[in-house]
PyMOL CGO cylinders between C-alpha atoms (Angstrom):
from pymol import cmd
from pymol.cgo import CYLINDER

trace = [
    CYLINDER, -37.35, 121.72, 109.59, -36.02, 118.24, 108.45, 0.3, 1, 1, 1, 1, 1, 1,
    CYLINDER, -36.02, 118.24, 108.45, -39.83, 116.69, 109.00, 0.3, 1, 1, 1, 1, 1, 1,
    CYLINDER, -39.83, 116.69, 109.00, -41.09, 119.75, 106.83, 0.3, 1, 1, 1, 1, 1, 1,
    CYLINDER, -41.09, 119.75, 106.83, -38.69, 118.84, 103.90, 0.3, 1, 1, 1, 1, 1, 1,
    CYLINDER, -38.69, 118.84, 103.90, -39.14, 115.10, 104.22, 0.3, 1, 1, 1, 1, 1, 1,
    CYLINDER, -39.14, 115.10, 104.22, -42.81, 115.86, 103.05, 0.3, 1, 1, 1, 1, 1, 1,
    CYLINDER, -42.81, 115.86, 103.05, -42.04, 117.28, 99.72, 0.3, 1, 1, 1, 1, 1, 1,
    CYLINDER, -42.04, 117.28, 99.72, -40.94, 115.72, 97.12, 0.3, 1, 1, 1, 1, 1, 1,
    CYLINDER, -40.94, 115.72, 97.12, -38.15, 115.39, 95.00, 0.3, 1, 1, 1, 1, 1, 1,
    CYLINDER, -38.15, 115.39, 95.00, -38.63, 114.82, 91.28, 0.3, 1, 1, 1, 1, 1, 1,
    CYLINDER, -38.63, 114.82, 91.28, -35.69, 112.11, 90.19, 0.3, 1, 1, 1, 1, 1, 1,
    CYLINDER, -35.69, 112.11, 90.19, -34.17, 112.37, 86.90, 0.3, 1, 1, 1, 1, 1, 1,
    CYLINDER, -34.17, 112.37, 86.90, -36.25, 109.75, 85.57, 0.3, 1, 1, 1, 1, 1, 1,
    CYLINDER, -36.25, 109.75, 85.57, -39.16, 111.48, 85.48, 0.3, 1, 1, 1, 1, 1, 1,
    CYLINDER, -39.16, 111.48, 85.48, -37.61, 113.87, 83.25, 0.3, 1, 1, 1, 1, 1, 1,
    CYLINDER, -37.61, 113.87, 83.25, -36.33, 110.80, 81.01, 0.3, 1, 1, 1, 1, 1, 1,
    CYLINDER, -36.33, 110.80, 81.01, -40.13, 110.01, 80.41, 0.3, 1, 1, 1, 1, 1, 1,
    CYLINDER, -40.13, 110.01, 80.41, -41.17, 113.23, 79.53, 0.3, 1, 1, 1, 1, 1, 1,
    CYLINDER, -41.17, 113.23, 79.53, -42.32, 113.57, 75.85, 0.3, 1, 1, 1, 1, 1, 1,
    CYLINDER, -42.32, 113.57, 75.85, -40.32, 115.99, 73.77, 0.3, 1, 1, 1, 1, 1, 1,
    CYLINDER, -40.32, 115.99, 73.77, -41.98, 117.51, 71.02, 0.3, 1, 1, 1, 1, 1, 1,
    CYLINDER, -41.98, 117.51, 71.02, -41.16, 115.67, 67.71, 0.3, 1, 1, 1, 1, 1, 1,
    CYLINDER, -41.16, 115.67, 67.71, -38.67, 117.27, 65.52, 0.3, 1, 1, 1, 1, 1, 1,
    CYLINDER, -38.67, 117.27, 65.52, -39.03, 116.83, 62.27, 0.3, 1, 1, 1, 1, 1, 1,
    CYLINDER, -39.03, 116.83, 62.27, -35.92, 116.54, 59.86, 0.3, 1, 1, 1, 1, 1, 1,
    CYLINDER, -35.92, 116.54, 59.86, -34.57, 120.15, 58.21, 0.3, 1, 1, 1, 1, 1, 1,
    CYLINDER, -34.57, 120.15, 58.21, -37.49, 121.78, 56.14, 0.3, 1, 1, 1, 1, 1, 1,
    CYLINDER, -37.49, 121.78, 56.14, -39.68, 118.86, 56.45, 0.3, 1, 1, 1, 1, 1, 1,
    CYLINDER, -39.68, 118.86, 56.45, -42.19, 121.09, 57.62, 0.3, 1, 1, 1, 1, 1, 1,
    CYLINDER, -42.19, 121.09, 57.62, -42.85, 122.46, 54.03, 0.3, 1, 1, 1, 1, 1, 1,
    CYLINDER, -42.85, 122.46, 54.03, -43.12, 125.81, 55.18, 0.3, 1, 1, 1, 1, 1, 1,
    CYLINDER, -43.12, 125.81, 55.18, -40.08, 126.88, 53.94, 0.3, 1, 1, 1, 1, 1, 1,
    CYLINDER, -40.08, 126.88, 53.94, -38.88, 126.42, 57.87, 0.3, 1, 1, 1, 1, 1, 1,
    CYLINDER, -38.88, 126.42, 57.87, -41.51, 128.38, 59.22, 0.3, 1, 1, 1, 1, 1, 1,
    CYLINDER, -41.51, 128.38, 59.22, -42.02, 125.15, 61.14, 0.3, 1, 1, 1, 1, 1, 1,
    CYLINDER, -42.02, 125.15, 61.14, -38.57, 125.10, 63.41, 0.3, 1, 1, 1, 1, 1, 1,
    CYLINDER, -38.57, 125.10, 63.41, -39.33, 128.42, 64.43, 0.3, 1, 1, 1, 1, 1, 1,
    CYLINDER, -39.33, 128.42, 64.43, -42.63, 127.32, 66.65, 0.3, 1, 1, 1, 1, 1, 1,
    CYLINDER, -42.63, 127.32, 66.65, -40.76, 124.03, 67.04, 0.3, 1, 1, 1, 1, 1, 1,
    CYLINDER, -40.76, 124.03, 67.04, -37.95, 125.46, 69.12, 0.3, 1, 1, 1, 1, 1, 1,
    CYLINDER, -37.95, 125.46, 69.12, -40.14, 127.85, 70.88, 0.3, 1, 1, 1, 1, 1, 1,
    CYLINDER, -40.14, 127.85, 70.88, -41.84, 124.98, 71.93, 0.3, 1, 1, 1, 1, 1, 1,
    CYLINDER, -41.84, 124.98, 71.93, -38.95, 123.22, 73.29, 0.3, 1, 1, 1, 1, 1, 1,
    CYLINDER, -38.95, 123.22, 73.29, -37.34, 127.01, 74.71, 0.3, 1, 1, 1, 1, 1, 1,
    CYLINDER, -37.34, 127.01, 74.71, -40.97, 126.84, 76.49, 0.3, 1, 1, 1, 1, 1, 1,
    CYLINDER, -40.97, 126.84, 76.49, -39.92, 122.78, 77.66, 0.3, 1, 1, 1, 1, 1, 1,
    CYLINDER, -39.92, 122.78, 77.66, -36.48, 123.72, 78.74, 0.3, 1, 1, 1, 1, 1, 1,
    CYLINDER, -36.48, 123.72, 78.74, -37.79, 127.27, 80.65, 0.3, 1, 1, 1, 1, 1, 1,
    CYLINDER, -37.79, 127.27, 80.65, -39.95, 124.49, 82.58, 0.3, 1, 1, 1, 1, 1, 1,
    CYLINDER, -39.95, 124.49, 82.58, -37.58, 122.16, 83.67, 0.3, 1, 1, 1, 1, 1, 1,
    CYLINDER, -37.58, 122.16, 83.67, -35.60, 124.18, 84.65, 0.3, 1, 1, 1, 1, 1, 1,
    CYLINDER, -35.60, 124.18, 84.65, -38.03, 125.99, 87.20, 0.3, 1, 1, 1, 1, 1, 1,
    CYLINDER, -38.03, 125.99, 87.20, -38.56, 122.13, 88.36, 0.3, 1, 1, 1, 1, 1, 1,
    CYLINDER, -38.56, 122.13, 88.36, -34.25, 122.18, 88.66, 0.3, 1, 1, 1, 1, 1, 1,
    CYLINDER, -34.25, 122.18, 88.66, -34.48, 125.16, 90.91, 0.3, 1, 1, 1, 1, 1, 1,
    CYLINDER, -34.48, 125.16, 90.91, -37.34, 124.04, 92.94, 0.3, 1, 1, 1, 1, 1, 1,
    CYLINDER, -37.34, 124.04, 92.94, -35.14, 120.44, 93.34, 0.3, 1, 1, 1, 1, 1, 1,
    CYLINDER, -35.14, 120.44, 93.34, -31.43, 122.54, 94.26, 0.3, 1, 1, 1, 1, 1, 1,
    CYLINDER, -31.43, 122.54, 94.26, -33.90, 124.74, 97.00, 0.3, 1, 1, 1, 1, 1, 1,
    CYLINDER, -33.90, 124.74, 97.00, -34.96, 121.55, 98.49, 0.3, 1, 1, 1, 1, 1, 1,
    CYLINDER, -34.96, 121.55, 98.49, -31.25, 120.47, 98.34, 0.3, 1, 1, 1, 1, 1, 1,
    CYLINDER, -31.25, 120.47, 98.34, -29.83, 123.15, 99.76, 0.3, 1, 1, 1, 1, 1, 1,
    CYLINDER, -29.83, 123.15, 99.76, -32.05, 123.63, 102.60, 0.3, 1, 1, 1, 1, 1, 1,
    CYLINDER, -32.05, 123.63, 102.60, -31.50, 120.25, 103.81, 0.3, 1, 1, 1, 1, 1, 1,
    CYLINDER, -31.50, 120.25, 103.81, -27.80, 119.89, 103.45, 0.3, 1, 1, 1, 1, 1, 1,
    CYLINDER, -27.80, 119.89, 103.45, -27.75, 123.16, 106.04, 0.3, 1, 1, 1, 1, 1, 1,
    CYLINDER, -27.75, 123.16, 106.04, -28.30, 120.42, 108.41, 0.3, 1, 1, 1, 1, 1, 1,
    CYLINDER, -28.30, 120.42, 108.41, -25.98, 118.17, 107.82, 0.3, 1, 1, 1, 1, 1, 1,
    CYLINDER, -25.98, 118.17, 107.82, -23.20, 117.17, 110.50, 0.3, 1, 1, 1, 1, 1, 1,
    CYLINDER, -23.20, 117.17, 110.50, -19.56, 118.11, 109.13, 0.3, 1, 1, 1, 1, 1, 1,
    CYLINDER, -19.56, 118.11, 109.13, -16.19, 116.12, 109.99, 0.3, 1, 1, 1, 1, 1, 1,
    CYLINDER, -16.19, 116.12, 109.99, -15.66, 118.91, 112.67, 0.3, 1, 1, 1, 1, 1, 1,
    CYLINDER, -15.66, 118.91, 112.67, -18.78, 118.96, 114.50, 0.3, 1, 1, 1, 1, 1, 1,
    CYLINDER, -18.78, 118.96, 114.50, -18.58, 115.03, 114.20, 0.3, 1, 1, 1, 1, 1, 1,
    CYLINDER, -18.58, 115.03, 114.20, -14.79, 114.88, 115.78, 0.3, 1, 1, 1, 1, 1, 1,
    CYLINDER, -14.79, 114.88, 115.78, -15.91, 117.41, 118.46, 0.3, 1, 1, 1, 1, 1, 1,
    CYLINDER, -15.91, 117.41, 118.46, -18.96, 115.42, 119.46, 0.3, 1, 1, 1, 1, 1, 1,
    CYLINDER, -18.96, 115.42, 119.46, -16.56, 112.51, 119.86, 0.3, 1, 1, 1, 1, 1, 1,
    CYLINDER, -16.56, 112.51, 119.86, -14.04, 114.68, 122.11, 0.3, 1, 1, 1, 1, 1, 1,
    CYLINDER, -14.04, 114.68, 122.11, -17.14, 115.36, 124.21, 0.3, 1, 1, 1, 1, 1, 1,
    CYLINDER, -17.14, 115.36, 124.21, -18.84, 111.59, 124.36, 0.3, 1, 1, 1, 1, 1, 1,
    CYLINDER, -18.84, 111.59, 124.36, -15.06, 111.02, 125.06, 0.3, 1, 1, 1, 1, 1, 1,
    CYLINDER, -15.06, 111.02, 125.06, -14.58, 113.08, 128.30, 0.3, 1, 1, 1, 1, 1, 1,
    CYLINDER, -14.58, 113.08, 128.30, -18.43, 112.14, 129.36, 0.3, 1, 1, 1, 1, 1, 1,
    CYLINDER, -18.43, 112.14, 129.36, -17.06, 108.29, 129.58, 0.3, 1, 1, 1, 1, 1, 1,
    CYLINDER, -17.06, 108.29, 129.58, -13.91, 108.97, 131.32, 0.3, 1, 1, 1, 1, 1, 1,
    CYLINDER, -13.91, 108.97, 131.32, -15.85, 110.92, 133.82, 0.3, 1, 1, 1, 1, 1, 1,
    CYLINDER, -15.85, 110.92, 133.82, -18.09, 108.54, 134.13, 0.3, 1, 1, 1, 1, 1, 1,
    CYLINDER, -18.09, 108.54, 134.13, -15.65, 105.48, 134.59, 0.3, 1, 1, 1, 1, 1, 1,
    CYLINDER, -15.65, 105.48, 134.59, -13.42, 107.44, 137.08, 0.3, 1, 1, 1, 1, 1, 1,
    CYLINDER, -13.42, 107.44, 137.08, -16.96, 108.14, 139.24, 0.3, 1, 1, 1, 1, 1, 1,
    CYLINDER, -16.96, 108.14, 139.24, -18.24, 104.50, 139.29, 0.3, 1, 1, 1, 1, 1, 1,
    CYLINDER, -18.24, 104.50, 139.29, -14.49, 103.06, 140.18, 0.3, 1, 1, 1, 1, 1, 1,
    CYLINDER, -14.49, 103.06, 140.18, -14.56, 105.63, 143.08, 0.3, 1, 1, 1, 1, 1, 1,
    CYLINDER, -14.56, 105.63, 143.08, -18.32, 104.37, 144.21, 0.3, 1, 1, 1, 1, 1, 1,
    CYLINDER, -18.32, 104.37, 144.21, -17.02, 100.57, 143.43, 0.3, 1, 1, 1, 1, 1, 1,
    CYLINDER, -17.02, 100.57, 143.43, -13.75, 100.61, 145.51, 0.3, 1, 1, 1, 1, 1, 1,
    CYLINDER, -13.75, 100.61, 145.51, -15.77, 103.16, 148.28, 0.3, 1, 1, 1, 1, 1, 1,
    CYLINDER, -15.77, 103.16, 148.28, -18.11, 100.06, 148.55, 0.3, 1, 1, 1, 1, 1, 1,
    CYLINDER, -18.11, 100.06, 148.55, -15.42, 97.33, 148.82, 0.3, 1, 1, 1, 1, 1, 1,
    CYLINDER, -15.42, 97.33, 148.82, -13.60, 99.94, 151.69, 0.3, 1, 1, 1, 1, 1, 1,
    CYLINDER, -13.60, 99.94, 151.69, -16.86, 99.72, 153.36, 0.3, 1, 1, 1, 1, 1, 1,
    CYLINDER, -16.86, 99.72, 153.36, -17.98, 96.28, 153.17, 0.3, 1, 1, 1, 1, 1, 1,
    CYLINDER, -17.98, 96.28, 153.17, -14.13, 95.48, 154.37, 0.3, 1, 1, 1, 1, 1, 1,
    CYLINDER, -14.13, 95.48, 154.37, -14.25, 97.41, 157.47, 0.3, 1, 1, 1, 1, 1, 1,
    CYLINDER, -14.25, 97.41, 157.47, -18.03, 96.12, 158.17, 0.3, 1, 1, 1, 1, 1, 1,
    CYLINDER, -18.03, 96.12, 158.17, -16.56, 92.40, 158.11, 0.3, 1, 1, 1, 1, 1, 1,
    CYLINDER, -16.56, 92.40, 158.11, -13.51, 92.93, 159.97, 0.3, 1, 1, 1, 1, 1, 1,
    CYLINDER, -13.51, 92.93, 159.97, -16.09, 95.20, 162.54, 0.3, 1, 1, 1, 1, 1, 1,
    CYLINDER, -16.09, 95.20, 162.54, -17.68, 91.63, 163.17, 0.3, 1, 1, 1, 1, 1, 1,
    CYLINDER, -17.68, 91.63, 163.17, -14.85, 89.54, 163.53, 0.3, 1, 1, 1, 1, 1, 1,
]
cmd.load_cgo(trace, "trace")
């Protein structure tokens, strides 16, 4: 799943920075008698409606991939487990290690 989402991409807030707003001309400087700011805010209702499809798109991406993010819990347990795996692990190789010096001891005093 992660290699699926690492594909797409992510649009970054600066690409909405250098989108072009439509130009807003000041309070019944349209000389329509405001007829004007009437198509001028549909136009930027229209803007808004599509960034914020783009916002939902981004938070879907989001929230897909933070489902797969480790939490302090399933960190700490992996420790407990790495943990244990060591200690086993030490405890077998000083049993092989002092096995092989009990060996090698009676093999020497064998030839003595």
């Amino acid at each position: 799943m992660r290699d699926k989402l690492q594909g797409e991409t992510v649009v970054e807030l600066d690409s909405y920075r250098e989108r072009e707003l439509p130009k807003t001309p000041p309070f019944g400087g349209g000389g329509s008698g405001g007829g004007g700011m009437a198509e001028e805010l549909q136009q930027r209702v229209k803007k808004l409606e599509e960034d914020v499809t783009d916002i939902r798109v981004n938070l879907a991406t989001l929230t897909a991939r933070s489902e797969h993010f480790a939490t302090k819990s399933d960190i700490s347990d992996l420790r407990t487990v790495m943990q244990k795996e060591l200690r086993n692990q030490t405890f077998a190789f000083c049993t092989l290690l002092l096995a092989a010096v009990a060996a090698v001891t009676g093999i020497i005093a064998f030839f003595k």
